[in-house]
C-alpha positions in Angstrom: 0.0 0.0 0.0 1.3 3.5 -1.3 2.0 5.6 2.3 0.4 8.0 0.5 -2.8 9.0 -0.2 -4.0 9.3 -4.1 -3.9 12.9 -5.5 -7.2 15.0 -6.6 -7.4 13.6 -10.0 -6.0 15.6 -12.7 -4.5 17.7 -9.7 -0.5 18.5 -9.5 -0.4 19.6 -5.8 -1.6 17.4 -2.9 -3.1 20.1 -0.6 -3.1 23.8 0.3 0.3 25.1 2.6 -0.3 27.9 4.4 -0.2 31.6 2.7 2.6 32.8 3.6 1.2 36.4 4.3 -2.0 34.8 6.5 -1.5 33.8 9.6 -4.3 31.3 10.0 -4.4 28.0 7.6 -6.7 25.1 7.8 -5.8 21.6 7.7 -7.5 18.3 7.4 -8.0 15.9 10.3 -5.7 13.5 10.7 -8.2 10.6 10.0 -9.1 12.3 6.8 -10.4 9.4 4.4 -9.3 10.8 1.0 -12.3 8.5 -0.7 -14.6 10.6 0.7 -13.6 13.7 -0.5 -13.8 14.3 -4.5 -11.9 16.2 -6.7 -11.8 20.0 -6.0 -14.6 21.8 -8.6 -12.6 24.8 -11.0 -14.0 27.9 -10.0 -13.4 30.9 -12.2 -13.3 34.7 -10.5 -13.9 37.8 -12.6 -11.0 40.4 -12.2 -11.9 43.4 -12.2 -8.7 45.1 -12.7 -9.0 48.5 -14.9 -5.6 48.3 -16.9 -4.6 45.1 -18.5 -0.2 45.8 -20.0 2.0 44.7 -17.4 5.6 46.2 -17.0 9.2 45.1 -15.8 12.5 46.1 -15.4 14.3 42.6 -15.3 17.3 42.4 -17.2 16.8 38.7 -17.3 14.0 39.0 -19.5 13.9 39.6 -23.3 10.5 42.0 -23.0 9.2 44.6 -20.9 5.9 44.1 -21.5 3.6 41.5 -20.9 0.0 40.2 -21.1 -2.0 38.2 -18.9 -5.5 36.6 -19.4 -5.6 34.6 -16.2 -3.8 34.1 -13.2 -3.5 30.4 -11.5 -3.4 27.9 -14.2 -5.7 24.5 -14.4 -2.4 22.5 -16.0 -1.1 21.8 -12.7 2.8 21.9 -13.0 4.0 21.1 -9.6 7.0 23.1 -10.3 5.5 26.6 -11.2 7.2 29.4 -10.4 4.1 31.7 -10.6 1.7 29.2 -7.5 3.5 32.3 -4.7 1.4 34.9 -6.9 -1.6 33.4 -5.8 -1.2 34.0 -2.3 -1.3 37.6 -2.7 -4.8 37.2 -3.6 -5.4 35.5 -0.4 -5.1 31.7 -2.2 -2.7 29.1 -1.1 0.2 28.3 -3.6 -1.0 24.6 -4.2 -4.9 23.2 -4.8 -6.1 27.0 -4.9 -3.4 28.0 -7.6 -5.0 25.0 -9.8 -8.7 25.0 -9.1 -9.3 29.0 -8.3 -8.8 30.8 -11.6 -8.9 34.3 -11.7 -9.8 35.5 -15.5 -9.6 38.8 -16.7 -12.9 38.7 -18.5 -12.2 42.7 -20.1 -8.8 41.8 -21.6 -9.4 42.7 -25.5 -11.3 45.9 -24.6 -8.8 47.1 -22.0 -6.0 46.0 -24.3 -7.4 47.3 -27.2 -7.8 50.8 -25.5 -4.1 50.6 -23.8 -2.5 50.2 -27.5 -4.7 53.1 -29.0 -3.0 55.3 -26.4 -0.4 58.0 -27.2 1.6 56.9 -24.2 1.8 53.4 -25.7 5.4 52.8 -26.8 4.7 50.0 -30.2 6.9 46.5 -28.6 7.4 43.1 -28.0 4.5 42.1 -26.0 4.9 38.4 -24.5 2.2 36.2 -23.3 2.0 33.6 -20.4 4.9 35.4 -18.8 3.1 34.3 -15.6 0.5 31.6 -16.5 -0.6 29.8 -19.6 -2.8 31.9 -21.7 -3.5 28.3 -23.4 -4.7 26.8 -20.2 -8.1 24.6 -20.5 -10.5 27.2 -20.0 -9.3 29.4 -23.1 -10.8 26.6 -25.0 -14.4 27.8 -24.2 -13.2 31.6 -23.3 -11.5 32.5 -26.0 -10.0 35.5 -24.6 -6.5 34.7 -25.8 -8.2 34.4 -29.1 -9.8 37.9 -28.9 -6.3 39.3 -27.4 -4.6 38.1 -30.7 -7.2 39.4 -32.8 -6.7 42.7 -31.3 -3.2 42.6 -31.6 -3.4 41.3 -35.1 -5.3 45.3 -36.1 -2.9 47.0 -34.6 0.1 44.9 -36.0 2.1 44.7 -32.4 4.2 42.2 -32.3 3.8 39.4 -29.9 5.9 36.7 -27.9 3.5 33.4 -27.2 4.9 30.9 -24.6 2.8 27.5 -24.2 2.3 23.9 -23.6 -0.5 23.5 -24.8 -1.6 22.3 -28.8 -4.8 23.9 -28.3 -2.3 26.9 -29.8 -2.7 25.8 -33.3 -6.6 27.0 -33.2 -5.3 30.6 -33.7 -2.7 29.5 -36.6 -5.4 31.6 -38.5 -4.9 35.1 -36.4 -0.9 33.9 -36.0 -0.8 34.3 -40.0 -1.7 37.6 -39.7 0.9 38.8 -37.4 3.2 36.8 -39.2 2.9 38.7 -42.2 4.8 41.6 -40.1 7.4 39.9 -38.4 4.7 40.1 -35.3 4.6 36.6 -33.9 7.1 34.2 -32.4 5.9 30.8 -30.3 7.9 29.1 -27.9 7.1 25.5 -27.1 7.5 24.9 -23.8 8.8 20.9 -23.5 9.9 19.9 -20.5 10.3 16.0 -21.1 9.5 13.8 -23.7 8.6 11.2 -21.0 4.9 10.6 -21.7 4.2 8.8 -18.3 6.0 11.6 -16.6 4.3 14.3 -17.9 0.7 13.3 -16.4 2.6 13.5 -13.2 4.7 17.0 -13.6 2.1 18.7 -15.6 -1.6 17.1 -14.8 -3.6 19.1 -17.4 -0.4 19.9 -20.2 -0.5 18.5 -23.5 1.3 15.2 -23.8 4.9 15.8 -25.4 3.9 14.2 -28.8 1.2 16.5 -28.9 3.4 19.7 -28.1 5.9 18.7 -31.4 2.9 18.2 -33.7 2.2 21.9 -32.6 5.8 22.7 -33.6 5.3 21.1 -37.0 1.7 23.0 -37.8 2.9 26.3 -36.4 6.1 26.0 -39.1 4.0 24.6 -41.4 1.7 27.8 -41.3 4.8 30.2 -41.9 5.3 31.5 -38.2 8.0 31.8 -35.5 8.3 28.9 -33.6 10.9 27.4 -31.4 10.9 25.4 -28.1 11.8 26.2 -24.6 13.3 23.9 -22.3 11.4 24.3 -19.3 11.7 24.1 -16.6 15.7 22.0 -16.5 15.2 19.3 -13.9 18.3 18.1 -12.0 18.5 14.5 -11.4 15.3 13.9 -13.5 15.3 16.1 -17.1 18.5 17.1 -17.6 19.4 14.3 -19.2 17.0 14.9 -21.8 18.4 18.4 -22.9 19.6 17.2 -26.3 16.6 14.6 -27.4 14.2 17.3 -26.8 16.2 19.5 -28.6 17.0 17.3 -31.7 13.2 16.2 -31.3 11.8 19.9 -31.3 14.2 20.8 -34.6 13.0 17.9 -36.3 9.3 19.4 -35.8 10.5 22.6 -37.3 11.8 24.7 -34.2 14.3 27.2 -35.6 15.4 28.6 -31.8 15.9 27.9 -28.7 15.9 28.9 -24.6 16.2 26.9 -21.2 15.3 27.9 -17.4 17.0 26.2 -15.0 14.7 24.9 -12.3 13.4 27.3 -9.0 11.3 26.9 -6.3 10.1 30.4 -4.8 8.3 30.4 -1.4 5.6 27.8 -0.7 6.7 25.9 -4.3 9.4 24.5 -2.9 7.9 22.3 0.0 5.2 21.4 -2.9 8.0 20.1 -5.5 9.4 18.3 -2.2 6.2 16.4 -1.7 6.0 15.7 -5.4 9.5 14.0 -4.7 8.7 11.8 -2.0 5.6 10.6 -4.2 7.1 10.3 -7.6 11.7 9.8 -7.5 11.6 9.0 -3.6 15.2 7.5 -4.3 16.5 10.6 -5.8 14.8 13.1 -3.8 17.6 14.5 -2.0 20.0 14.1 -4.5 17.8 16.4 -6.8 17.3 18.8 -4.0 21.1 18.8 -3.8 21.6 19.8 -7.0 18.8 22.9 -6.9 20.7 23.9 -3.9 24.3 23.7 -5.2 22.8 26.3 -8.2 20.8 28.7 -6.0 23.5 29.5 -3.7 22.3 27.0 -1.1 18.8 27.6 -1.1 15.9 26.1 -3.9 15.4 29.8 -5.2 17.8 32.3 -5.7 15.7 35.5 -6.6 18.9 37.4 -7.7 19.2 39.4 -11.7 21.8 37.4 -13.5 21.4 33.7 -12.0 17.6 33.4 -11.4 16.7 31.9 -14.8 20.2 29.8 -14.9 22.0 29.2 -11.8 25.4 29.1 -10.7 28.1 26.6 -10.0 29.4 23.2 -11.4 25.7 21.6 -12.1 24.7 24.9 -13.7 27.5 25.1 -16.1 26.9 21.1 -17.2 23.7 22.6 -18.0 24.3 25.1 -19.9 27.3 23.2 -22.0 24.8 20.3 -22.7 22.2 22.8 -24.2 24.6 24.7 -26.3 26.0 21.1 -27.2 22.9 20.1 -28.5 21.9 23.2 -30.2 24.9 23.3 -32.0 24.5 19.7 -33.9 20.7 20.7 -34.6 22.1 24.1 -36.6 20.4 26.6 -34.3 23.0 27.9 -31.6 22.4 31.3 -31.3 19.4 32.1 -33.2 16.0 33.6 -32.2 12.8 34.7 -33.0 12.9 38.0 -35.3 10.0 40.4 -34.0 9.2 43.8 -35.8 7.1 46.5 -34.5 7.7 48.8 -37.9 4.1 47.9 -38.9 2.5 49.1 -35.7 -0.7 51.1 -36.6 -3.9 52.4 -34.8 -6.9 51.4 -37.0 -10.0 53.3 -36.7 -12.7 52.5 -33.9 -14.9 50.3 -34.3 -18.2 50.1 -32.3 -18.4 46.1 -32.8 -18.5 43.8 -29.6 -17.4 40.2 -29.3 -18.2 39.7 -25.6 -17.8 36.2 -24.6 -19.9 34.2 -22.3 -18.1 33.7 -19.0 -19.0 30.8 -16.6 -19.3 33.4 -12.9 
């Protein structure tokens, strides 16, 4: 018998740790029969939020300015650097990030009306810089869709990172952009482990699925490439050059990797995913995080966050430009344009979707 009890199904966290910023948390009893108890329900929570173009500073990043449809994300990905953003809505980093979706149900209009601006600088805009923007629900929302669209009139070029396939619906709105240098697509591919990924990423397309996007995205004349991500120590790493021989052989013409982090209430979750999934290796993987985050399993500093430091780091780093060498892409990326930026007219038209609150 397992000494642990069986997950939520299609969950990737086991439970709700404390909010780091409450100082009350509740707990089940310890006779708790997890039988009895189904699968926590999604619930989706209207955000009400009056701009929609977020903005950094981080030299570590190749944008300043990003979109966001949701926040939390119903793919699950026990390692997700973005659960700790949850808790500032009062959420816990674990079942709540997964099952308490906060959608931003105005996106298009308040996007539309924040590029029409004169104060709006014409960029690189990226998308899922904290969650999916192809997570389940966009299949019925559509507000992705609609972001594109918008982004399509105005010709602003946009940076797409996803796991999911459901990407190739908007091949269509993609084209368009694409006709302006205006849209690149990372493929995020962590493993090509089918059995693992129902385990690292519950709700994620399978790995098969992620390379036929690859294929159709090339296929359609657009950007794409595939993002290593996150690098596991001890479990991935060693899959570095398959995925990225794999990934070219789809039709990825770039590149990128993050080395794994565990921020806040992530890391005892990843732990717990450990002692249920590579109990054997568990500490030696923990070893390794530590040995590149200075010690700890984040290291929030510019400059080593999205890499790491130190011997395991630097293997890491040599493998991917190994690999990337003998598939012909070392060194290139995505070519974005904003030249063709433009403010079409107004238009009085609505395409409100139907939202599920």
């Amino acid at each position: 018998m397992s000494p642990h009890p069986p997950l939520p199904r299609g969950r990737g966290a086991s439970g709700n740790p404390p909010n780091r910023f409450e100082p009350l948390h509740l707990e089940r009893d310890a006779d708790w029969d997890p039988s009895e108890d189904p699968a926590p329900r999604t619930q989706f929570l209207r955000d009400a939020s009056k701009s929609f173009i977020n903005y950094n500073d981080s030299p570590d990043l190749g944008f300043e300015a990003s979109i966001n449809p949701y926040r939390g994300c119903e793919h699950g990905c026990i390692y997700c650097y973005a659960r700790p953003f949850h808790e500032y809505f009062g959420f816990s980093a674990g079942l709540d990030f997964e099952t308490r979706i906060v959608v931003k149900a105005d996106a298009p209009e308040l996007l539309r009306a924040e590029l029409a601006a004169r104060r709006w600088k014409p960029q690189v805009i990226a998308m899922s810089g904290v969650t999916d923007c192809y997570q389940p629900v966009e299949r019925r929302l559509k507000l992705t869709r609609r972001c594109l669209e918008v982004l399509a009139e105005f010709r602003n070029p946009v940076a797409i990172v996803t796991k999911n396939h459901l990407v190739t619906r908007d091949i269509d709105v993609l084209q368009r952009l694409a006709e302006h240098k205006a849209a690149a697509v990372f493929i995020s591919v962590t493993t090509l482990d089918a059995a693992l990924t129902p385990n690292l990423e519950p709700r994620a397309s399978l790995p098969a699925h992620r390379l036929a996007a690859i294929e159709a995205l090339r296929r359609a004349g657009i950007q794409v490439g595939v993002l290593v991500a996150p690098v596991i120590p001890a479990v991935t790493d060693h899959e570095i050059p398959n995925i990225i021989s794999a990934a070219t052989a789809a039709g990825a013409r770039f590149a990128g990797y993050v080395t794994l982090r565990l921020p806040h209430g992530v890391g005892r979750l990843f732990e717990q995913w450990l002692d249920r999934h590579f109990p054997d290796r568990k500490e030696k993987v923990l070893a390794q995080v530590r040995a590149m985050r200075g010690g700890r399993l984040n290291d929030p500093r510019f400059g080593s966050r999205m890499r790491g430091e130190g011997t395991f780091a630097e293997q890491i780093a040599s493998l991917f430009a190994v690999a990337c060498r003998r598939a012909g892409i070392a060194g290139a990326k995505p070519e974005l344009s904003a030249a063709a930026f433009r403010v079409p007219a107004p238009t009085s038209a609505s395409n409100q979707a139907t939202f599920p609150f």
